[in-house]
C-alpha positions in Angstrom: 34.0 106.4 -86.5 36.6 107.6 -84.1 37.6 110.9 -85.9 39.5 113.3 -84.0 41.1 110.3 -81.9 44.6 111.3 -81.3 45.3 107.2 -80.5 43.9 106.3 -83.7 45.6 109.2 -86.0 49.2 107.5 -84.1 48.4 104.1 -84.9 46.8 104.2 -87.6 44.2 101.4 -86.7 41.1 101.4 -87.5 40.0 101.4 -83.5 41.7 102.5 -79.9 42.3 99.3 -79.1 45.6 97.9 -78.2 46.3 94.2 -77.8 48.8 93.7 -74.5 52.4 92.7 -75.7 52.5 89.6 -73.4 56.0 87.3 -73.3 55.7 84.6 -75.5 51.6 85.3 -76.2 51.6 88.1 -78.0 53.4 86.8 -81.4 52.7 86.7 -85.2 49.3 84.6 -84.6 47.2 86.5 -81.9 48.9 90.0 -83.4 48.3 89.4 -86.9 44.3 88.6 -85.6 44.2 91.6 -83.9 45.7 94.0 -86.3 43.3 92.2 -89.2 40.7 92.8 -86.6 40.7 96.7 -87.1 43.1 96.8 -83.2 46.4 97.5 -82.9 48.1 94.4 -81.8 51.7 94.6 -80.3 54.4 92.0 -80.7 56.0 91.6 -77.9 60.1 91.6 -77.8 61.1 90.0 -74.5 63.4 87.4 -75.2 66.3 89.5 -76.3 66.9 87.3 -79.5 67.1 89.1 -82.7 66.3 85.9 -84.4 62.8 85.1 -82.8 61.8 88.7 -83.4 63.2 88.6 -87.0 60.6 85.4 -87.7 57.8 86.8 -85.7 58.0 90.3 -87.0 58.1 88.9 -90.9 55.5 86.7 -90.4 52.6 89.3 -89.2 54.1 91.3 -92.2 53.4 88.8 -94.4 50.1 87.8 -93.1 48.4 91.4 -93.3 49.2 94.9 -94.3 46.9 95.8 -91.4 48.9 98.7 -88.5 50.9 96.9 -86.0 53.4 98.0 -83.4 56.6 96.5 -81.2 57.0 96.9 -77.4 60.8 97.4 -76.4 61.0 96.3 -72.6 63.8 98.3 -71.6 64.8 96.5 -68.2 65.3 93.1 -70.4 66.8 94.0 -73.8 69.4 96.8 -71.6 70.6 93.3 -70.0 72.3 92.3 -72.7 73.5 95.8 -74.9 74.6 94.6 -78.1 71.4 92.4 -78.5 69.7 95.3 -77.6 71.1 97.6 -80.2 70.8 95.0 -82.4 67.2 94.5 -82.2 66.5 98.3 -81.9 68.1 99.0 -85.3 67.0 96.0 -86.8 63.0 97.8 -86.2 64.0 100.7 -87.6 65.2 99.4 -90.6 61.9 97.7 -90.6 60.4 101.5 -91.0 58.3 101.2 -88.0 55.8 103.5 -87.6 54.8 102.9 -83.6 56.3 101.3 -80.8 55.5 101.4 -76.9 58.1 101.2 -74.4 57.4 99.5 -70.4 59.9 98.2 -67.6 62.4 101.6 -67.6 63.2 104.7 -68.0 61.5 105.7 -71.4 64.7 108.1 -72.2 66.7 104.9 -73.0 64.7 104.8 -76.2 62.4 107.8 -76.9 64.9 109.8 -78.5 66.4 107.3 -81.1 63.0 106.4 -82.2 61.3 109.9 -82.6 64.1 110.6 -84.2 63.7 107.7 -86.7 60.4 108.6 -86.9 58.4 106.4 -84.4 55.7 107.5 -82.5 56.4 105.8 -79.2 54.1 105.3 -76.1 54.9 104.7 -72.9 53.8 101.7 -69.9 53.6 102.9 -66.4 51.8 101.9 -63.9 52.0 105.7 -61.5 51.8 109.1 -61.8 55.2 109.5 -61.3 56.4 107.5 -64.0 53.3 109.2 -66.7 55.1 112.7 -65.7 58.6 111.6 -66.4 57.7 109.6 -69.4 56.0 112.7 -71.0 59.0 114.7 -70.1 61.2 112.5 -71.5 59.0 113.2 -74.9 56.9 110.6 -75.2 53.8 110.9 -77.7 51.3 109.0 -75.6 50.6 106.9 -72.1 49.3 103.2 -71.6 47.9 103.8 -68.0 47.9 99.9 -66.2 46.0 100.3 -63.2 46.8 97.6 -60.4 44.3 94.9 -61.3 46.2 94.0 -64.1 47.9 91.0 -65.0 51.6 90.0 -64.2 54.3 91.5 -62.7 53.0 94.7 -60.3 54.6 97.4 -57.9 52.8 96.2 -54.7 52.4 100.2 -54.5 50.4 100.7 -57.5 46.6 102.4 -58.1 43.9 101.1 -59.1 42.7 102.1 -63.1 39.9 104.1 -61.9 41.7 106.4 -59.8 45.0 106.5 -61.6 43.3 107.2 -65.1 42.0 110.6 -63.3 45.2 111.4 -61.7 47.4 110.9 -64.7 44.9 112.9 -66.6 45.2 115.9 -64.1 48.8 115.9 -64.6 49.1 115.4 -68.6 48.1 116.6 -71.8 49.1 113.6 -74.6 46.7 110.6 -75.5 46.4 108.1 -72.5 45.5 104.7 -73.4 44.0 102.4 -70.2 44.8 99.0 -69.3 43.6 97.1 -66.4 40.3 95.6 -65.9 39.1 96.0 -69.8 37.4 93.4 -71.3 34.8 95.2 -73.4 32.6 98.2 -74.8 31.7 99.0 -71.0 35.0 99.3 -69.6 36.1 101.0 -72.8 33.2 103.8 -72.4 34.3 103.9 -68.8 37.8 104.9 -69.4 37.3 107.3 -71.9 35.2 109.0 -69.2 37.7 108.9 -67.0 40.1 110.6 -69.7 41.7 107.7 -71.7 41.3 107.8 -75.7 42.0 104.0 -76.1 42.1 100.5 -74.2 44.5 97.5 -74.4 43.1 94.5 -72.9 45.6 91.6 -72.3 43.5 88.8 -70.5 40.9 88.8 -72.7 42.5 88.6 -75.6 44.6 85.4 -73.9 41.6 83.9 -73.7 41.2 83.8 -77.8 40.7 80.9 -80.2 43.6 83.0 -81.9 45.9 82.8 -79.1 48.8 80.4 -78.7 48.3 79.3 -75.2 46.9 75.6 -74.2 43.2 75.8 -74.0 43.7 74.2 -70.4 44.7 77.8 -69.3 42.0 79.9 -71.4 39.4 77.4 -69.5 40.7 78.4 -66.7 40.1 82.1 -67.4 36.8 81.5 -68.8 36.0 79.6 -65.2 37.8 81.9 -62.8 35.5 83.8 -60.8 35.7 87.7 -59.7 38.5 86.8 -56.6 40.0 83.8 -59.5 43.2 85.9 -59.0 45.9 86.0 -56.2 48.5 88.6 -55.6 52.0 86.7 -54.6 55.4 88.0 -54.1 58.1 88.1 -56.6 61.3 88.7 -55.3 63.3 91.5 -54.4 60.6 93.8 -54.5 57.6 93.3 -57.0 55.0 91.4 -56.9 52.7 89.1 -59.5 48.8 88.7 -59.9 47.8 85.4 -61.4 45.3 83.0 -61.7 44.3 81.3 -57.8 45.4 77.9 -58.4 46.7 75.6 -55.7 50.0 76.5 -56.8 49.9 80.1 -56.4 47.6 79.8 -53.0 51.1 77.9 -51.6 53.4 80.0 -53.1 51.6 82.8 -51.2 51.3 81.2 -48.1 55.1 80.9 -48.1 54.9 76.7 -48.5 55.9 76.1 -52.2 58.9 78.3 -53.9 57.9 80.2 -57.3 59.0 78.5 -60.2 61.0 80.2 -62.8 59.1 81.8 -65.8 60.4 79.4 -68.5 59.1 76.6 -66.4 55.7 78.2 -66.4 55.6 78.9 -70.3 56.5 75.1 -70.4 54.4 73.8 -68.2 51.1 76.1 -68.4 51.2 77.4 -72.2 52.4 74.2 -73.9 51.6 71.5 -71.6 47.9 72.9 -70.0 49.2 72.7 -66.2 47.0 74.7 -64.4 47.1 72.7 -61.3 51.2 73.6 -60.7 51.0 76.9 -62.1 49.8 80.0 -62.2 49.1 81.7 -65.7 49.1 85.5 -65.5 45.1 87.3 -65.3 44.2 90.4 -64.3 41.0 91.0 -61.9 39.2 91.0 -65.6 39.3 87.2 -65.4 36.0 87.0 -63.7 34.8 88.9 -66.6 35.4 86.9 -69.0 32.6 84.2 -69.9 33.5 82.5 -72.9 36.9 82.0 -75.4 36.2 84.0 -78.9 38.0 84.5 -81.8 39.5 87.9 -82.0 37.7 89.6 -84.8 34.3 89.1 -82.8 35.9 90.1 -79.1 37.2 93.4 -81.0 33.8 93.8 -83.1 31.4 93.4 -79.7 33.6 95.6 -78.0 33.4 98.6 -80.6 29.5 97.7 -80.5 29.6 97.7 -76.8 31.4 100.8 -76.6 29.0 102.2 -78.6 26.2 101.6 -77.0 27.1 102.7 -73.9 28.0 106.3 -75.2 24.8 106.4 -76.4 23.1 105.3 -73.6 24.7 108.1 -71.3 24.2 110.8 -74.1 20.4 109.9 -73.9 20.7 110.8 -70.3 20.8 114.4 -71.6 17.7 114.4 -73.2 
């Protein structure tokens, strides 16, 4: 269905479709559904505790022989090097065949793990960092444009026009992320020069993911300005859902709390009120919580159909 897609022939999914390696989110549950889904899903490896990645990691493998991959978040795990190390050559005894790198310089990693025999792609969110990344010997890109979720470079491009400039500049398989909830979006980046997709907020808003349904309600409800860009300290900033919270905390009359506070409070407990869960601008795209298998499945057929409908353009 996708032959000659170089994203595919890496990952060895069945479709271009990488699920976002969100803290805490993206473990053996919502992976394991998206990787059994014919996607790639990506644990994520944030905590810099070889343990928890030890009893994720072994429990996707033992719930599907399905393709999966690991992000390696370079500006946490280098806080703490032997953890780091530790985890690093913990994977590779693992025999991991893909991994993706985001928060730092990809030459921390890219060598030890093509040398192992990883493909590895690299997160960045500018031109600048696609270049050095490819330099540094990367085998592909995952392009987030600015209305993404989470922590952002108040700097950054939008997906539309960063897709096109990244693709100017580079020759290896870009994968997009940043607005992507479905087969339109997906037909629209690959137009703009992306052979895959990895969608984050739409996959939080799963039956299969692990958050309280409190905060996938109020995805589902949040409407096409539902999100609110607010400063997080020294220099970045965050886009998250607009909830009284984040409206104060952007206003400068309510301090941000601290991320384990939010997990607590928003992921466990349902707090929306005092919180503000992480969403991309896609939120206001997003109309109803699905399991995985069909959000994956309607976005192939999606993708599809738009294809089609522009290649009948021609006739």
């Amino acid at each position: 269905m996708f032959e000659g897609n170089r994203v595919t022939a890496h990952t060895r999914s069945r479709y271009p479709i990488f699920q976002s390696p969100m803290t805490w989110i993206a473990r053996a549950p919502l992976v394991t559904a998206v990787s059994k889904a014919g996607a790639l899903g990506l644990l994520e490896n944030s905590i810099r505790d070889l343990s928890v990645t030890k009893r994720e990691f072994a429990d996707v493998r033992a719930a599907t022989n399905a393709p999966f991959g690991v992000n390696l978040p370079i500006r946490y795990l280098q806080m703490d090097p032997k953890e780091e190390d530790a985890i690093i050559g913990w994977l590779l005894d693992q025999g991991i065949h893909f991994a993706t790198t985001s928060a730092g310089d990809p030459t921390r990693y890219t060598r030890r793990l093509k040398d192992a025999g990883v493909v590895v792609y690299h997160a960045t969110a500018t031109l600048r960092g696609a270049v050095k990344a490819v330099d540094a010997g990367v085998d592909g890109l995952i392009v987030e444009g600015a209305e993404s979720a989470g922590i952002r470079n108040p700097e950054e491009v939008h997906t539309f026009a960063l897709l096109q400039a990244v693709r100017e500049a580079v020759d290896v398989p870009i994968v997009a992320a940043g607005g992507i909830v479905d087969g339109r979006g997906m037909a629209a980046a690959f137009a703009l020069g992306a052979e895959g997709v990895t969608m984050g907020t739409r996959f939080v808003a799963s039956v299969e993911s692990p958050v309280h349904i409190n905060y996938k309600r109020a995805i589902v409800d949040a409407p096409i300005t539902g999100t609110i860009m607010t400063d997080n300290p020294p220099r970045a900033r965050s886009r998250g859902l607009r909830t009284p919270y984040s409206v104060a905390v952007a206003e400068g009359t309510r301090e941000r709390a601290l991320r384990s506070s939010t997990i607590e409070m928003l992921y466990v407990q349902g707090d929306v009120e005092n919180t503000s869960g992480a969403a991309g601008e896609s939120a206001g795209l997003i109309h109803d919580i699905k399991p995985v298998q069909q959000i994956v499945d309607e976005t192939i057929k999606g993708f599809w159909r738009e294809i089609d409908r522009l290649a009948a353009l021609r006739r």
